[in-house]
N, C-alpha and C positions, 0 to 999 in steps of 0.2 A: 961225785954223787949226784945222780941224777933228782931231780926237783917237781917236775910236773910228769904229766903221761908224756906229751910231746917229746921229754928228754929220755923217757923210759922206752920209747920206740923205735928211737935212734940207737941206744945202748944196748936194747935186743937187735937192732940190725945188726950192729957191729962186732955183739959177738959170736954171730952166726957168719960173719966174714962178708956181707953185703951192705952194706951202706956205703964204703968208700966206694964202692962196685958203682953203685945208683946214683952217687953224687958226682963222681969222677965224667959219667955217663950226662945228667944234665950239666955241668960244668962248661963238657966241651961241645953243646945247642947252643951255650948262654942262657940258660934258661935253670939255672938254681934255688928262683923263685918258686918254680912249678913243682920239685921235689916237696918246700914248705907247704904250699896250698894243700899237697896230696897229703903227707903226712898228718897235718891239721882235718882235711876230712874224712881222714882212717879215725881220727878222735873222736869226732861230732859222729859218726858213725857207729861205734862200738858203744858209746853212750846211749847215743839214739835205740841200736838194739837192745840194750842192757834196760831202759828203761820202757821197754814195750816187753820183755818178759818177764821184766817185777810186776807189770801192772797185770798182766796174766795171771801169775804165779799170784797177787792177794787177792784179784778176784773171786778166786777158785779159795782162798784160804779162807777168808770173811766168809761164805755161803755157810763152808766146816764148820766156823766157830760159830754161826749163827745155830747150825744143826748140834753142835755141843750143847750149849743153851737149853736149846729148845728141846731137847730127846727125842732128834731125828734124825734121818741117815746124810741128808743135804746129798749135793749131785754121787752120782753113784753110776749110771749106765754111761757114759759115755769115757770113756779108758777105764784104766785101770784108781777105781775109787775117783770114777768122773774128772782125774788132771787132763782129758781135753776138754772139758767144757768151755772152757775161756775159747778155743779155738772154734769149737762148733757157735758161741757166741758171734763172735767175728762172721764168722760164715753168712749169720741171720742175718745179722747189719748189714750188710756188704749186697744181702740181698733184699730190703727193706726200699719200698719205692719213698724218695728224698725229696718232701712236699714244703712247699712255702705257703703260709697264709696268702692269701689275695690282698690283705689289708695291709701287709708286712711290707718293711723296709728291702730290699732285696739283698743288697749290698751289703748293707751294716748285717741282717739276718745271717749274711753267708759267710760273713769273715768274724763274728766274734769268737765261735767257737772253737777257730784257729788262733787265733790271737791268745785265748786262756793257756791253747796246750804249749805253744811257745813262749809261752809268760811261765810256764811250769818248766816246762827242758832248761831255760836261762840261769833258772836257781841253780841247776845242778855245777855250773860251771867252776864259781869256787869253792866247791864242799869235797872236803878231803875225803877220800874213799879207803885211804889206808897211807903211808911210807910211799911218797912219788905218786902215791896214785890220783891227780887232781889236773884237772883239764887245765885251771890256770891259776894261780896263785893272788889273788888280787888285792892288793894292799887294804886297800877298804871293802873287803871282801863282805864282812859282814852287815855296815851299811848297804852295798848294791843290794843283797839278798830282801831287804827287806824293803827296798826302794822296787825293787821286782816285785815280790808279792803284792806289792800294790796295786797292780795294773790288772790280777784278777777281776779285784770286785768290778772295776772300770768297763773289764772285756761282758761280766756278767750282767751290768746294767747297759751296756749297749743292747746283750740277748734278749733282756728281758724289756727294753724302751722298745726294737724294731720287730717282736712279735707280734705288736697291736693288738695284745690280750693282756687283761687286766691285772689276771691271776700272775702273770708272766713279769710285770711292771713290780708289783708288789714285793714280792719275792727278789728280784733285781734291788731296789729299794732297801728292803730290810738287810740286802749282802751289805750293800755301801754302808750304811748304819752299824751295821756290826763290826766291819772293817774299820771304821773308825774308829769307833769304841775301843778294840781290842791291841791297834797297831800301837796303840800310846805304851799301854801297860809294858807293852812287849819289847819296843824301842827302848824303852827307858832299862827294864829288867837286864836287855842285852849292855846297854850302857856301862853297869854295877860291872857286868862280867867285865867289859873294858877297862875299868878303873882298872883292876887289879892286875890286866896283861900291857897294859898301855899298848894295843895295838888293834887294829879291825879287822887285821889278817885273820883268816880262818888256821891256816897254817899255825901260827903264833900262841893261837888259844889252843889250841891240840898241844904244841909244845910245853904250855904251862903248865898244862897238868899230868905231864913225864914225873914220876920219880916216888916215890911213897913218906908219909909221916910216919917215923917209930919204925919205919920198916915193913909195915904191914897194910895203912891205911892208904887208900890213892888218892894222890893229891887230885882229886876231881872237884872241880867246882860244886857239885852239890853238897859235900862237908861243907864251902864256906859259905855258900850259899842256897839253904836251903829255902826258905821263903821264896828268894829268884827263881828257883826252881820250881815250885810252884805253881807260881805264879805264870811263868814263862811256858810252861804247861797247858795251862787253862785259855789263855791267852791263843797259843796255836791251835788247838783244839778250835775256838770258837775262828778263826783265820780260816781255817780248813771248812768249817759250815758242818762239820759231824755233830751226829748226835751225842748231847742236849744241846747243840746250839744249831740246828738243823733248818734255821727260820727261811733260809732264802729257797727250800724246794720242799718245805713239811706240806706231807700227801694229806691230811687230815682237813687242813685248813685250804691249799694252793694249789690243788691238782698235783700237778708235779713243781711249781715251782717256776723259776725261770727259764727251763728248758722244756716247760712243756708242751710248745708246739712245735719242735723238733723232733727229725728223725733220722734211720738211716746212719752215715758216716759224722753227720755232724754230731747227731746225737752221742755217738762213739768219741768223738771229740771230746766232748764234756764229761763223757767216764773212762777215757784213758789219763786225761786232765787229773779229775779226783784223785784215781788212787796214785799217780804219779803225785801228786800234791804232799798226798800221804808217806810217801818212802823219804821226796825230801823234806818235809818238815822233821819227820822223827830224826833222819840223818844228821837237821841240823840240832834237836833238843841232844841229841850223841854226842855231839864235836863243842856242844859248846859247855855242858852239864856233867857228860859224864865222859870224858875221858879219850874221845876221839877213836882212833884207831889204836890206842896206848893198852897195853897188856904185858901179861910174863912172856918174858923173852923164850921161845924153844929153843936148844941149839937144834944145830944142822937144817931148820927152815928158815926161807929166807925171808927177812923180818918185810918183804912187801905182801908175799903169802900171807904170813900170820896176823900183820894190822888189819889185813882185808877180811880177815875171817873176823877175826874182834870187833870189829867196823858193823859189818854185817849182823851177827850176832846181838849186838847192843841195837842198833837200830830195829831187828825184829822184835824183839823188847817190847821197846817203847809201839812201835805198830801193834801189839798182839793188846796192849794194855789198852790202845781205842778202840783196838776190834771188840771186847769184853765189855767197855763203859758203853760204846753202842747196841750193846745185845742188854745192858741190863739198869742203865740208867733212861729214865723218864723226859721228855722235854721238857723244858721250862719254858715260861710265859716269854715272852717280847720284853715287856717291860721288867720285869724278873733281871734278865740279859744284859741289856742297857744300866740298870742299877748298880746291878755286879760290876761292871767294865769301867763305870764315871765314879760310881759313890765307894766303890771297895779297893779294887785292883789299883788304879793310878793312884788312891793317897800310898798304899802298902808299897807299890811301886817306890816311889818318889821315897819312901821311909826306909828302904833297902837300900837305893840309892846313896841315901846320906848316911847308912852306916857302912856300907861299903867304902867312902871318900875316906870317913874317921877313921876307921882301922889302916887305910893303906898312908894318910896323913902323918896315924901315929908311928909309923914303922912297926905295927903289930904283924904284917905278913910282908 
């Protein structure tokens, strides 16, 4: 039974009669190595594309659900109901002359923006996509993810320290502050969901929650834990910097925020970054809340088909639900933000936590 994509691309070579073909072929270079490398960058590749058409594909969807809201038509001339817009986007970027302040750091200006979207692709690695379908299985899957997310806000306070604009620092600033604030609640939330699987694996927590109560209800961690879920919610949301927690680029107060003296392809960085941010945070609020890639079995499709679809599905979910709390919830203060995260979420947190211990203590699940 194959286990990761890696095992999944061999098992499709094999049953298409070529892989022994390819191996047999690098075996007798000496060179069996080089089959792994390529197979490994057909991975990081189909990801890579997968995750530059999600990010198209919500562009173009957020504008819709903003035009739902607002009783407008949102892009409309360019394809069919405007699905190339993202494309003619790209276009503009691509053609956008790509300026550095004079006053700017050049260096740090030019690499943070890659460093975010790379700190964003790295989440994706252990997040189960369905049945085999996960680039690597990683035992403390769940820790890395969140040890990754970290280096955001870090890449965003570089953008916003080497612009040499105030509004830019600011903004950069309040991300770190909110990351803070936020990553505890979140860590700790995730922790509760560990109790109860005793493992970090992302794999394992999908597994836990196979199988139904009474027959009918899913064993998904939001039945045992709803508060976590919550909680664990509010928490990414404010992670992600969407609105109402929008402080490190709100147009009202900061211009644009920390990337507002950027342009061009970089710029493009920091909003392919976003909504890729967006696909894997909900992907992971899925895998770890509600159920994974786990659903009714269909016969006669083959259950990596069908988790994928379930997978997917559940994850647009949870994205359509930010896209709607951005069209229609208000921003909150700064300190509003900071209150919420120190004085509310971490004790409720930490109060989850210790009912989570007791029940799994008691032998109650």
């Amino acid at each position: 039974m194959t286990t990761n994509a890696y095992d999944l691309i061999v098992a499709i070579l094999s049953a298409i009669g070529l892989y022994d073909m390819i191996l047999g072929f690098f075996q007798d270079i000496g060179a069996e190595y080089v089959l792994r490398i390529i197979i490994v960058l057909v991975v990081i590749a189909v990801v890579v594309v997968f995750v530059l058409l999600t990010v198209m594909f919500l562009s173009w969807l957020e504008r819709k659900m903003f035009a739902v809201v607002q009783a407008r038509y949102g892009p409309m001339v360019t394809g069919p109901r405007g699905l190339f817009q993202p494309i003619a986007d790209g276009v503009k970027l691509l053609g956008k002359e790509d300026t550095i302040p004079a006053g700017a750091d050049r260096w740090i200006f030019t690499l943070a923006p890659y460093i975010v979207f790379v700190s964003v692709l790295l989440v994706f690695i252990p997040l189960p996509f369905g049945k085999s379908l996960i680039v690597s299985d990683l035992k403390v899957g769940l820790l890395y993810i969140i040890a990754i997310s970290a280096i955001t806000p870090i890449s965003i306070l570089l953008a916003g320290w080497a612009s040499n604009n105030k509004y830019s620092l600011i903004g950069a600033i309040r991300a770190v502050a909110q990351d803070i604030s936020y990553t505890i609640p979140l860590a700790i939330t995730a922790i509760a969901v560990v109790v109860f699987v005793g493992s970090l694996s992302m794999l394992d927590i999908v597994n836990a929650q196979s199988g139904y109560w009474f027959g009918i209800i899913p064993k998904w961690f939001i039945f045992l834990q709803p508060l976590g879920f919550i909680l664990f919610l509010i928490a990414c949301i404010a992670e992600m910097g969407r609105i109402p927690f929008d402080f490190q680029e709100s147009e009202q107060e900061l211009v644009a925020g920390f990337f507002t003296e950027y342009s061009g392809m970089k710029f493009a960085m920091f909003f392919l970054a976003e909504y890729a941010h967006l696909f894997a945070v909900s992907g992971i609020i899925v895998t770890i809340f509600l159920g994974g890639w786990n659903g009714p079995v269909i016969p006669l499709i083959p259950i990596e088909l069908t988790s994928l679809v379930y997978f997917i599905i559940k994850t647009y979910a949870v994205i359509l639900f930010t896209m709607w709390l951005r069209d229609t919830v208000p921003r909150v203060r700064i300190d509003q933000l900071l209150n919420l995260g120190w004085k509310i979420m971490i004790p409720l947190a930490l109060l989850n936590l210790l009912v989570a211990a007791f029940v799994v203590t008691a032998g109650v699940i």
